[in-house]
DRENLO-279388 format. One record per residue: x, y, z of N, C-alpha, C in turn. Coordinates in steps of 0.02 Angstrom, whole numbers, padded with zeros to 5 digits, always signed. Layout:
BEGIN
XYZXYZXYZ...
end
This chain:
BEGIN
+00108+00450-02374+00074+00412-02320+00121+00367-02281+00168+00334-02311+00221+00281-02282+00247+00339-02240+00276+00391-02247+00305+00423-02210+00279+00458-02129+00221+00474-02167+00181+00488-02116+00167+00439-02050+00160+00381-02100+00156+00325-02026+00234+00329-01977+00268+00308-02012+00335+00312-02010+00361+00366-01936+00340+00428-01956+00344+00474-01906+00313+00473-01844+00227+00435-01851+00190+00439-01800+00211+00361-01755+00261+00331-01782+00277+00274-01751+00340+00302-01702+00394+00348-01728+00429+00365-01711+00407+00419-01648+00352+00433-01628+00320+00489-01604+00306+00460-01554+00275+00404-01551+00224+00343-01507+00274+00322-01463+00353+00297-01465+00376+00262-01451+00418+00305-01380+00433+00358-01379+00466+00383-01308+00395+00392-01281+00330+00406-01283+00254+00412-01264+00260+00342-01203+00289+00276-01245+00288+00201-01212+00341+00214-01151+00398+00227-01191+00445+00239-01130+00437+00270-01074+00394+00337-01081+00401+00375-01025+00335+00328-00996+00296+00313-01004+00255+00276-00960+00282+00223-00923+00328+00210-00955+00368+00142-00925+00398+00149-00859+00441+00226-00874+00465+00255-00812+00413+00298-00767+00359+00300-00781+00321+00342-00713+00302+00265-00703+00279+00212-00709+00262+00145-00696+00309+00119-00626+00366+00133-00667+00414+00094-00626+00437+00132-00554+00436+00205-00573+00440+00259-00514+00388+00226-00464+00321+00251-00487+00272+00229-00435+00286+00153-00405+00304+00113-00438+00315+00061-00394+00362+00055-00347+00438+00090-00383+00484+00099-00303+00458+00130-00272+00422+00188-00280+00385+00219-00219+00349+00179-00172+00318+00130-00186+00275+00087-00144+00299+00043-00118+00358+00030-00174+00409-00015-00117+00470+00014-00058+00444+00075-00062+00511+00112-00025+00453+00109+00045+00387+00149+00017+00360+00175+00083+00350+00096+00130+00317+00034+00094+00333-00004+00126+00382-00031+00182+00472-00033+00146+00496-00040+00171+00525+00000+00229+00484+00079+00210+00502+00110+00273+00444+00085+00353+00397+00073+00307+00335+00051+00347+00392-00014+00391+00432-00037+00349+00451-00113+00409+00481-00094+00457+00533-00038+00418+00593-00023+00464+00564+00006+00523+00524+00050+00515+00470+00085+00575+00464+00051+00641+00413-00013+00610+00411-00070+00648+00453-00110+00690+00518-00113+00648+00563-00165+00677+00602-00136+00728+00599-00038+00746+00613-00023+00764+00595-00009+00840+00535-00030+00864+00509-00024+00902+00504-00094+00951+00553-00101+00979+00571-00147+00998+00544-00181+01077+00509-00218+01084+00495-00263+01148+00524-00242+01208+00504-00200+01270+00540-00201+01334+00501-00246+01393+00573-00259+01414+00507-00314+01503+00563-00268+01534+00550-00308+01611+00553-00262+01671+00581-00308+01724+00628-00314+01750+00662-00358+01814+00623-00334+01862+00586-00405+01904+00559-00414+01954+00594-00424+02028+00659-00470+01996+00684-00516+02051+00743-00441+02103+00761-00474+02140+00816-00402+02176+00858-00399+02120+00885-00456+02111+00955-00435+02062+00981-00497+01999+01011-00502+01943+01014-00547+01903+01066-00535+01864+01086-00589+01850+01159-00567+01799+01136-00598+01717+01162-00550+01668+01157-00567+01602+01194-00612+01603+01185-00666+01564+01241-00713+01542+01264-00732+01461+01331-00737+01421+01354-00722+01351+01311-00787+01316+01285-00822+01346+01258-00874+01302+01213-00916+01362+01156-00972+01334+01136-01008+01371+01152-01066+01359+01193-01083+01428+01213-01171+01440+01244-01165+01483+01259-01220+01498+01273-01231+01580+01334-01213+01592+01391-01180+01560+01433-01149+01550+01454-01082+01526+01415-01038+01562+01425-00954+01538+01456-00900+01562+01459-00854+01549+01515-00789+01573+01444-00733+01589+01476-00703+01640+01435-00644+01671+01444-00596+01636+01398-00566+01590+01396-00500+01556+01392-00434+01608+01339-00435+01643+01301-00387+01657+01269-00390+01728+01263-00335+01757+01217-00366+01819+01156-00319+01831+01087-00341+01827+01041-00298+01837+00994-00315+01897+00952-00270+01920+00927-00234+01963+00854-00225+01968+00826-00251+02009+00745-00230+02023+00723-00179+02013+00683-00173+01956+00661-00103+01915+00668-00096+01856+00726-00115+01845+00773-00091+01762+00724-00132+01727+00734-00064+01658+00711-00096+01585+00758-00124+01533+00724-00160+01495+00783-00207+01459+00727-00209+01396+00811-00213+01339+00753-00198+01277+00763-00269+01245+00726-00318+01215+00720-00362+01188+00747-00383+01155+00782-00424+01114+00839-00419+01054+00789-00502+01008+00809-00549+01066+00791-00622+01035+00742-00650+01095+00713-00715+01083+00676-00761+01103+00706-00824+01102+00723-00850+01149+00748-00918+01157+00699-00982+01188+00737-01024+01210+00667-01057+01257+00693-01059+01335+00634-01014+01357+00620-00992+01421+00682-00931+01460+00726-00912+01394+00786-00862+01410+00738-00822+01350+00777-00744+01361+00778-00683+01327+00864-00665+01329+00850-00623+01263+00949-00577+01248+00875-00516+01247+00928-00504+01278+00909-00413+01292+00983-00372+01309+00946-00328+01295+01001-00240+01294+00997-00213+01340+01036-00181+01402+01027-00118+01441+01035-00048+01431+01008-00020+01467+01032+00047+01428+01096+00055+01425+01137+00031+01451+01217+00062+01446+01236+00018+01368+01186-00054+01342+01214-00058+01274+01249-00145+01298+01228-00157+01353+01260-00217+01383+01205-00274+01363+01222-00321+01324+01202-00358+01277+01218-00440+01301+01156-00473+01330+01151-00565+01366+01082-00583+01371+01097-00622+01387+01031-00686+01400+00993-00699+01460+00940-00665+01480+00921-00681+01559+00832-00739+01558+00841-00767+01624+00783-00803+01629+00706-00757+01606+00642-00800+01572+00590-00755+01579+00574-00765+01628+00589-00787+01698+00543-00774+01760+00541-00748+01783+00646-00710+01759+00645-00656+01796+00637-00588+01773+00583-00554+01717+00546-00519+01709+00476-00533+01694+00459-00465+01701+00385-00452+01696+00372-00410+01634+00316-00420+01596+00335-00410+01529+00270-00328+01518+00260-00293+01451+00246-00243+01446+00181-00216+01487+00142-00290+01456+00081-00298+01480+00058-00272+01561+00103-00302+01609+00121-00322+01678+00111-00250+01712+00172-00218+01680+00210-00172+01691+00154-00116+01695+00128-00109+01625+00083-00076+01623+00019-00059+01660+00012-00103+01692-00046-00119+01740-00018-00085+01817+00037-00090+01836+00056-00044+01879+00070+00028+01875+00066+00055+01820+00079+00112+01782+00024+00144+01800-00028+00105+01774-00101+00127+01775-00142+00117+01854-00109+00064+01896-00114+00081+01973-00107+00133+01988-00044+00170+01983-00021+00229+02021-00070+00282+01994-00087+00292+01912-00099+00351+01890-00172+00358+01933-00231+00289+01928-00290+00308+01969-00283+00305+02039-00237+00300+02066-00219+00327+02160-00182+00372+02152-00157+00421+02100-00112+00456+02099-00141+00503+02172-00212+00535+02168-00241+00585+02225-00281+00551+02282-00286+00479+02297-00316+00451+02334-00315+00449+02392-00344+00475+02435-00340+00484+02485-00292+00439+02550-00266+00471+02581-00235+00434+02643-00244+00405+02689-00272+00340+02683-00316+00331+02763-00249+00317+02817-00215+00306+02821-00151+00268+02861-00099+00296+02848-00015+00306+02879+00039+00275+02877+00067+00234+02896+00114+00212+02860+00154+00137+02905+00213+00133+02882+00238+00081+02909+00309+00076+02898+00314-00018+02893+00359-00031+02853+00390-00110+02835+00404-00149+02869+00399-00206+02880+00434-00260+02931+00492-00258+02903+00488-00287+02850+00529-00317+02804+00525-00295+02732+00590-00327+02692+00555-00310+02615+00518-00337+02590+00473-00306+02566+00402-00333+02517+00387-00309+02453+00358-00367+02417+00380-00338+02354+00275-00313+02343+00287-00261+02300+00232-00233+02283+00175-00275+02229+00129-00282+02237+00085-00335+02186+00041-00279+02137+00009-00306+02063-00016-00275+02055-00087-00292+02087-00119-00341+02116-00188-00356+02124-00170-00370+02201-00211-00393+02237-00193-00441+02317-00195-00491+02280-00151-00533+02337-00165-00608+02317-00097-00609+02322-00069-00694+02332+00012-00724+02330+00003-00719+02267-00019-00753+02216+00011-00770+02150-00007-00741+02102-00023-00671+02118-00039-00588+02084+00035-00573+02059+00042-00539+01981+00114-00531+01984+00143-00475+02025+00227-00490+02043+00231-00428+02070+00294-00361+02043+00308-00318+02062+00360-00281+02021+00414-00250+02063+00409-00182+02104+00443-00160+02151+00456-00198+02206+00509-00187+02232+00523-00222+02281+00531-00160+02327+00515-00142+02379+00529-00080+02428+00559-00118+02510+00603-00070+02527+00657-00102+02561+00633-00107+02640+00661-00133+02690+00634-00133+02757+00623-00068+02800+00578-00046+02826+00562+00023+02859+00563+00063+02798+00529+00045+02751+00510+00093+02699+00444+00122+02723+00426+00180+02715+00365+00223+02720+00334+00227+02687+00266+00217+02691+00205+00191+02641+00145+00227+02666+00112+00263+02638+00055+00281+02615+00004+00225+02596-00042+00206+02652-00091+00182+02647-00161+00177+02635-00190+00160+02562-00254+00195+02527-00310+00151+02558-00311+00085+02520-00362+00038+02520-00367-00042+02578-00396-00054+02572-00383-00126+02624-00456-00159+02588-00413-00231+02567-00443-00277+02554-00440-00346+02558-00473-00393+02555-00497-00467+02592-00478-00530+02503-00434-00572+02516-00433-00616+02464-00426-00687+02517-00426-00754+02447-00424-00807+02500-00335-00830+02494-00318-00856+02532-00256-00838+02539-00231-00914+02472-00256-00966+02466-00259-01005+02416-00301-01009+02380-00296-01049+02332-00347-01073+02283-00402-01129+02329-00463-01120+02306-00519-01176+02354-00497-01229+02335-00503-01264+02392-00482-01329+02436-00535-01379+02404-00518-01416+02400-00548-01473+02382-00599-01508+02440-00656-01546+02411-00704-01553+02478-00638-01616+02507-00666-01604+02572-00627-01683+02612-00716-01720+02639-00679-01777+02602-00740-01842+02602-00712-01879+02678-00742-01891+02717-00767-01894+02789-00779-02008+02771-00735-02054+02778-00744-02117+02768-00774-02140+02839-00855-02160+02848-00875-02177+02909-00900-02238+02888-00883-02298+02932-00890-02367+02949-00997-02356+02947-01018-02405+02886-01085-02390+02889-01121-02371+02887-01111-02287+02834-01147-02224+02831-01112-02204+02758-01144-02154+02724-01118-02173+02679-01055-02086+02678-01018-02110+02599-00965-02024+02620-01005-01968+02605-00989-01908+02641-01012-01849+02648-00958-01810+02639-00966-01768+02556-00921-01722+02568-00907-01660+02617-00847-01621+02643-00861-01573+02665-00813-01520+02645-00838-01458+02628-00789-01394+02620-00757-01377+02664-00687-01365+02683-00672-01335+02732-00670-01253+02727-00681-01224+02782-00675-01149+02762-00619-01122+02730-00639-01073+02681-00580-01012+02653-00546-00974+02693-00481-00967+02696-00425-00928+02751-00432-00883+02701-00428-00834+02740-00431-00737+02712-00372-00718+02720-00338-00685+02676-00299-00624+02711-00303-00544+02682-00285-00504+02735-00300-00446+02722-00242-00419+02686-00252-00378+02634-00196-00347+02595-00218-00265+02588-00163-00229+02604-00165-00139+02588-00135-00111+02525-00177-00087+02499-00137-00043+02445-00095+00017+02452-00053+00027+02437-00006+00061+02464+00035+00108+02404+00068+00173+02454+00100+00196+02382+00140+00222+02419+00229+00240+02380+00284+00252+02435+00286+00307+02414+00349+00341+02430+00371+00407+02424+00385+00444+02353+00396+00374+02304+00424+00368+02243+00382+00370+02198+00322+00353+02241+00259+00369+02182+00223+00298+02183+00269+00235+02182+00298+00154+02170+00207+00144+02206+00164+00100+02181+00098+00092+02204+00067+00019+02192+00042-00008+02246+00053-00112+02237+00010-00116+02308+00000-00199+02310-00039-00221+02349+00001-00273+02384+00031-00256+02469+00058-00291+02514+00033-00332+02557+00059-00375+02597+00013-00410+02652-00012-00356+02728-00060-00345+02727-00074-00315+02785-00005-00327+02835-00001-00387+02864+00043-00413+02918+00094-00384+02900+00131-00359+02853+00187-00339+02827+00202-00262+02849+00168-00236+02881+00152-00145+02892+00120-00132+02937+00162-00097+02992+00124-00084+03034+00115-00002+03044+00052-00001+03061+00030+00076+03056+00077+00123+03113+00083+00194+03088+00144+00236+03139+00077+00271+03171+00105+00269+03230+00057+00274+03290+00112+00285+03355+00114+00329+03382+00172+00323+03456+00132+00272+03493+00198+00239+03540+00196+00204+03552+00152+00227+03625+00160+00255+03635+00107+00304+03712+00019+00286+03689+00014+00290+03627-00052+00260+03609-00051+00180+03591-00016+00155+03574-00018+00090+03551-00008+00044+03600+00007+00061+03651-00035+00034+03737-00057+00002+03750-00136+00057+03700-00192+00040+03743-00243-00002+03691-00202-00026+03643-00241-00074+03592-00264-00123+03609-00253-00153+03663-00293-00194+03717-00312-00273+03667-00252-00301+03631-00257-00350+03591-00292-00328+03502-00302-00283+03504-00333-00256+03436-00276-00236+03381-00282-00223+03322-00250-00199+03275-00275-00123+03269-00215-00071+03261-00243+00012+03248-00237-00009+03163-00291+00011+03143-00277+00016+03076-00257+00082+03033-00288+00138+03091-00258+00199+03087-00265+00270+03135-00232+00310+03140-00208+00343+03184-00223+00439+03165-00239+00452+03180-00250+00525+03157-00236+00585+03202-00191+00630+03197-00182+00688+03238-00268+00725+03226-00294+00747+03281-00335+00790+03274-00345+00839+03310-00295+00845+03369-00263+00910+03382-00202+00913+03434-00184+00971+03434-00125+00980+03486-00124+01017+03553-00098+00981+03603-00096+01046+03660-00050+01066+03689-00018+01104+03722+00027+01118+03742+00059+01099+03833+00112+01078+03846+00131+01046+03887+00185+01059+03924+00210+01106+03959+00273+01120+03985+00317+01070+04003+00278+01018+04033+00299+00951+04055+00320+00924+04005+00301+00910+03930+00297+00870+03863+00402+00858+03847+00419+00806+03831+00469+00787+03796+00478+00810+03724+00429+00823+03697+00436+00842+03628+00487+00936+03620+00496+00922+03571+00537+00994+03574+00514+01064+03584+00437+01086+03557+00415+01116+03566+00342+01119+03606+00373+01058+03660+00291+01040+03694+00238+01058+03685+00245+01025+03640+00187+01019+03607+00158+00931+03583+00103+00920+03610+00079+00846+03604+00025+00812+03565+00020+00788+03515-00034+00774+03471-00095+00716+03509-00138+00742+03495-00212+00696+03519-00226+00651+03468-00270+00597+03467-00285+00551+03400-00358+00535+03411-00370+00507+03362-00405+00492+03351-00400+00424+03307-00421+00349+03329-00382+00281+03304-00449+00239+03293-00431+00206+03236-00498+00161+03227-00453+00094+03233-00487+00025+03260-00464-00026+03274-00500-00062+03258-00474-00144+03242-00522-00221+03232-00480-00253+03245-00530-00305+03260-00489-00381+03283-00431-00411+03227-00381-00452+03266-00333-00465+03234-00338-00525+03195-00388-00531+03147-00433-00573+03093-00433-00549+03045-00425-00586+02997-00437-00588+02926-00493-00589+02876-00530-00568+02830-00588-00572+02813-00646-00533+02824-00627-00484+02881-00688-00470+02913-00729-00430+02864-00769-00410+02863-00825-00375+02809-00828-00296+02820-00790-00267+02851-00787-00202+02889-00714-00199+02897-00697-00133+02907-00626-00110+02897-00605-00098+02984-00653-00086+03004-00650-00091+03100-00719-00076+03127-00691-00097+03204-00754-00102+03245-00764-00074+03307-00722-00018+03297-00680+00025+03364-00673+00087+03346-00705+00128+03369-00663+00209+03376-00648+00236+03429-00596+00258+03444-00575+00264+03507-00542+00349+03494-00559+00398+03525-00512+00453+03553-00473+00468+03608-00400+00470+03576-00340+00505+03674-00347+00567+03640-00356+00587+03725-00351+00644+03721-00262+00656+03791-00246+00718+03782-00194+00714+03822-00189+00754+03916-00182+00706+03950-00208+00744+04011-00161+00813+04052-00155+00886+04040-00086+00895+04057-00094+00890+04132-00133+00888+04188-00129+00870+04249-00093+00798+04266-00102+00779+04219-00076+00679+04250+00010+00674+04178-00007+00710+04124+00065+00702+04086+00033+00624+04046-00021+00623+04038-00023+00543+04004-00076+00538+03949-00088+00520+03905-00159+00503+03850-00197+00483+03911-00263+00496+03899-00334+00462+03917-00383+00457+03857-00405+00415+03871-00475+00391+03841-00525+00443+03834-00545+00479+03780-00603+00523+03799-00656+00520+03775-00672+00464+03718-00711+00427+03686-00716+00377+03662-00755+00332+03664-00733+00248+03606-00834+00236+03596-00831+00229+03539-00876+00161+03510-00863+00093+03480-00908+00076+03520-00898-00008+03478-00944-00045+03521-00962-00121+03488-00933-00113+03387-00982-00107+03334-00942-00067+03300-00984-00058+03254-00952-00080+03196-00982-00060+03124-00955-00073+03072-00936-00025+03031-00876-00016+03028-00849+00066+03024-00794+00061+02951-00794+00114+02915-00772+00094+02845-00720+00154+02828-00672+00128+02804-00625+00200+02788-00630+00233+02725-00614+00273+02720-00576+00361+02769-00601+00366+02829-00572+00370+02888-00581+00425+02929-00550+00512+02914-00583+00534+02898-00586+00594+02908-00573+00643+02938-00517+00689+02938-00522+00730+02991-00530+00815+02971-00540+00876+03006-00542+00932+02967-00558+00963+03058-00587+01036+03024-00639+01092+03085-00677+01111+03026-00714+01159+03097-00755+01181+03080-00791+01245+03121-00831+01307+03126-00850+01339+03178-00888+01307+03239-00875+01315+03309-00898+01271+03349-00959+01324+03366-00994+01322+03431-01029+01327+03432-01053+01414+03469-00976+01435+03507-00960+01503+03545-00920+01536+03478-00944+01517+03415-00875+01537+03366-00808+01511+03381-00788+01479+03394-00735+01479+03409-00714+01402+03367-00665+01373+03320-00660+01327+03280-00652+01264+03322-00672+01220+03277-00658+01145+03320-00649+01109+03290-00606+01058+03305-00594+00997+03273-00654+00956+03275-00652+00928+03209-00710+00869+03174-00687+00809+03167-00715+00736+03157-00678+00675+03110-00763+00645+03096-00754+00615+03067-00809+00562+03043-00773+00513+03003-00835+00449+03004-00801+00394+02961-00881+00376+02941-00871+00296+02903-00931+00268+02897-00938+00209+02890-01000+00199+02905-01036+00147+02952-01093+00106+02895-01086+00037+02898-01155+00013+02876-01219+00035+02904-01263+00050+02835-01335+00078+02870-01384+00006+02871-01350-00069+02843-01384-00116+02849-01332-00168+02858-01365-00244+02840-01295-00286+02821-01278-00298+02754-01310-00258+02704-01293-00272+02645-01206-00252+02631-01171-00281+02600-01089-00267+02610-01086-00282+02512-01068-00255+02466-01036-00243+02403-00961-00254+02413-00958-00314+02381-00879-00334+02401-00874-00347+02310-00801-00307+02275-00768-00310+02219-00746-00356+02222-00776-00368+02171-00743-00418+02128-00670-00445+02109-00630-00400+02100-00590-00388+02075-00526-00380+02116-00529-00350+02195-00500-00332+02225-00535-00341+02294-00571-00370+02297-00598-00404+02372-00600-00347+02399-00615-00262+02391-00636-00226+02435-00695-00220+02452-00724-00201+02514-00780-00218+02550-00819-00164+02567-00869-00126+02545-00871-00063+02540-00965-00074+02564-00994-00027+02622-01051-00043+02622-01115-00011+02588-01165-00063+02579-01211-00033+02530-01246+00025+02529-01261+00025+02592-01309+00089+02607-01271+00101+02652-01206+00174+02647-01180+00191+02701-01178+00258+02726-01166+00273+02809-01203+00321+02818-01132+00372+02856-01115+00411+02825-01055+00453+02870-01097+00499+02955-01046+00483+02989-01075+00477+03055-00996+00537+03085-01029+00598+03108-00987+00637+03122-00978+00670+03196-00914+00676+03208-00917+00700+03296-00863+00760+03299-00887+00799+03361-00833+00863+03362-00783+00858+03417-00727+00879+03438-00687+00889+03484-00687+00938+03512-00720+00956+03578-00730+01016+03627-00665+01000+03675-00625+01042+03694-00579+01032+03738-00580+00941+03756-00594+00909+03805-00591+00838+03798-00645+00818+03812-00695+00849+03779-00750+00815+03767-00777+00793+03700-00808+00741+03659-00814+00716+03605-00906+00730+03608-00930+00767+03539-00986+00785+03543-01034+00765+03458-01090+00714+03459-01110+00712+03397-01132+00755+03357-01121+00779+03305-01131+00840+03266-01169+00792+03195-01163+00839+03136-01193+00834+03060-01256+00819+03082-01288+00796+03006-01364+00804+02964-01379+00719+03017-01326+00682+03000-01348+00607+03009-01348+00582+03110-01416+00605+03133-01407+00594+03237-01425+00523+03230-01461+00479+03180-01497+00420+03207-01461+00383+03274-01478+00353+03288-01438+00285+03329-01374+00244+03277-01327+00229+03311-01287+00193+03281-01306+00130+03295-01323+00069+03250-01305+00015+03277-01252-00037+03298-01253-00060+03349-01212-00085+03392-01209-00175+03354-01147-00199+03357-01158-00300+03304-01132-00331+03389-01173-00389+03378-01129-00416+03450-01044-00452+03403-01019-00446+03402-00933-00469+03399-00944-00550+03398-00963-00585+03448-00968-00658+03453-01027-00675+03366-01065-00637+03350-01118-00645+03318-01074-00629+03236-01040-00596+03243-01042-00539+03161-00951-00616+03144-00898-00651+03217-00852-00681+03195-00887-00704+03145-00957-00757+03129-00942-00831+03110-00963-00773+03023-01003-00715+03017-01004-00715+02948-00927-00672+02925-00879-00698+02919-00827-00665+02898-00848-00697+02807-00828-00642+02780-00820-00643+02696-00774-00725+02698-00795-00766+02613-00754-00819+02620-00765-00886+02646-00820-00866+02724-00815-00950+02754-00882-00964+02732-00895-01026+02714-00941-01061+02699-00987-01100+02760
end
């Protein structure tokens, strides 16, 4: 019996050991996958985005530093450290300093323009234009909207949306001190400005100051704007001209919607106007206009079978069917409630109402529709 135990002790004891070692296995295992879990992590490192035109890395922060690096409106930079109110970041070439955070825009930011472009990626064209100057692209309207691209002077832009913000933050009432009466606060009105959304050649998609872009329109039409703003311009057909300067005389007709040179207004224009081209006289004429009305973009253009068979040019736009106006939230666009597309044909130079919708258009008196601009109180 002594022996017997003896053996079954001797039996028991590598039984302990090997448990010891699958014990200990499983635990480096858990500490491995962990630590791969960190490395994972740590690997995925923080990028922002230079806003400003241009910036130099610098080897340290203090008022005494050496120029590493020089970067560029656009570039990504990968994160390294956190300082106060500096970043060390990496470029892609591996160029390693310290730049201000003001002068990037961080993932968050970035991302939000990302996601601009992708939902205008197919958005329709109401406009082209071209730059005064350089302007930098926003993601929202507004001055103190962040911004990212910077696009250069006589850059070409694709124009989607148009919308109304206040150009500051609300004003404080001004209290009125009258000798014997008592104070009366008063609001002063909200200043508007109009901002276009825009997208360049590059894809690059942001919100500029209207004033900043002016719509491409020859100047043979832009004439006859008669103090108005074209907000946009549309070929809607061509004729031919022996007389014509163009190379293959050949001369484009338009079709232009216009509004007053105001801010705020609740409508995108209040003018439609068609040139048509005269080849007896060599000059645009007038061959249609309404106004004013309250007219909303897209204008539209296309054909269609006319009426001898023979195809014709179409445009329509649209029009408030009341004064109810749905203005976003978000983006101060102004879009009307009940709206009604209102369509016309081009017969040689005559302009003819066509589609489902004949009612009457209504006509706003202009002196009447200034004082409700979006904004004034």
């Amino acid at each position: 019996m002594p022996l017997l135990k003896r053996n079954s002790k001797r039996i028991s004891e590598p039984k302990a050991w090997l448990c010891a070692m699958v014990l200990a296995l499983a635990m480096a295992s858990l500490l491995l996958a962990g630590g791969c879990s960190r490395f994972h992590k740590e690997t995925q490192h923080e990028m922002v985005y230079v806003w400003t035109r241009q910036m130099y890395l610098r080897d340290r922060v203090a008022a005494v530093s050496n120029r590493v690096a020089q970067v560029t409106n656009g570039q990504a930079l990968e994160v390294l450290e956190h300082g106060r109110r500096f970043l060390k970041v990496r470029t892609a070439k591996g160029e390693i300093g310290w730049i201000p955070e003001r002068a990037v825009i961080d993932g968050t930011v970035y991302q939000g323009f990302m996601d601009l472009a992708t939902q205008h990626r197919d958005s329709a064209v109401v406009a082209s234009g071209t730059l005064r100057d350089e302007m930098y692209l926003h993601v929202k309207p507004g001055r103190e909207t962040d911004r990212y691209y910077l696009l250069p002077e006589n850059a070409k832009v694709q124009m989607l949306e148009r919308a109304s913000v206040p150009k500051a933050a609300e004003a404080k009432p001004v209290v009125n001190h009258v000798t014997g009466s008592k104070d009366e606060a008063e609001t002063p009105p909200v200043v508007m400005e109009d901002w276009w959304l825009v997208r360049d050649k590059e894809g690059h998609t942001g919100w500029l100051l209207s004033r900043s872009v002016d719509v491409d329109v020859p100047d043979d039409v832009a004439q006859y704007a008669e103090g108005q703003n074209i907000v946009g311009a549309y070929v809607i057909a061509k004729v031919h001209d022996e007389a014509a300067t163009t190379p293959d005389h050949e001369v484009a007709e338009y079709v232009t919607a216009l509004a007053p040179p105001e801010s705020g207004l609740p409508y995108d224009f209040n003018q439609i106007r068609v040139f048509t081209w005269s080849v007896k006289h060599h000059r645009y004429e007038t061959a249609f206009r309404l106004r004013p009305i309250r007219g909303y973009l897209p204008v539209t253009i296309g054909s269609e079978p006319g009426p001898n068979g023979t195809t014709e040019p179409v445009f329509s736009f649209l029009i408030a069917g009341n004064e109810d106006v749905a203005i976003d939230p978000n983006t101060g666009i102004a879009r009307p409630a009940s709206p009604r597309t209102i369509r016309y044909a081009l017969r040689d130079t005559l302009v003819r109402r066509i589609g489902p919708d004949t009612a009457p258009i209504p006509l706003m008196h202009e002196a009447k529709d200034q004082t409700k601009k979006r904004g004034r109180k």
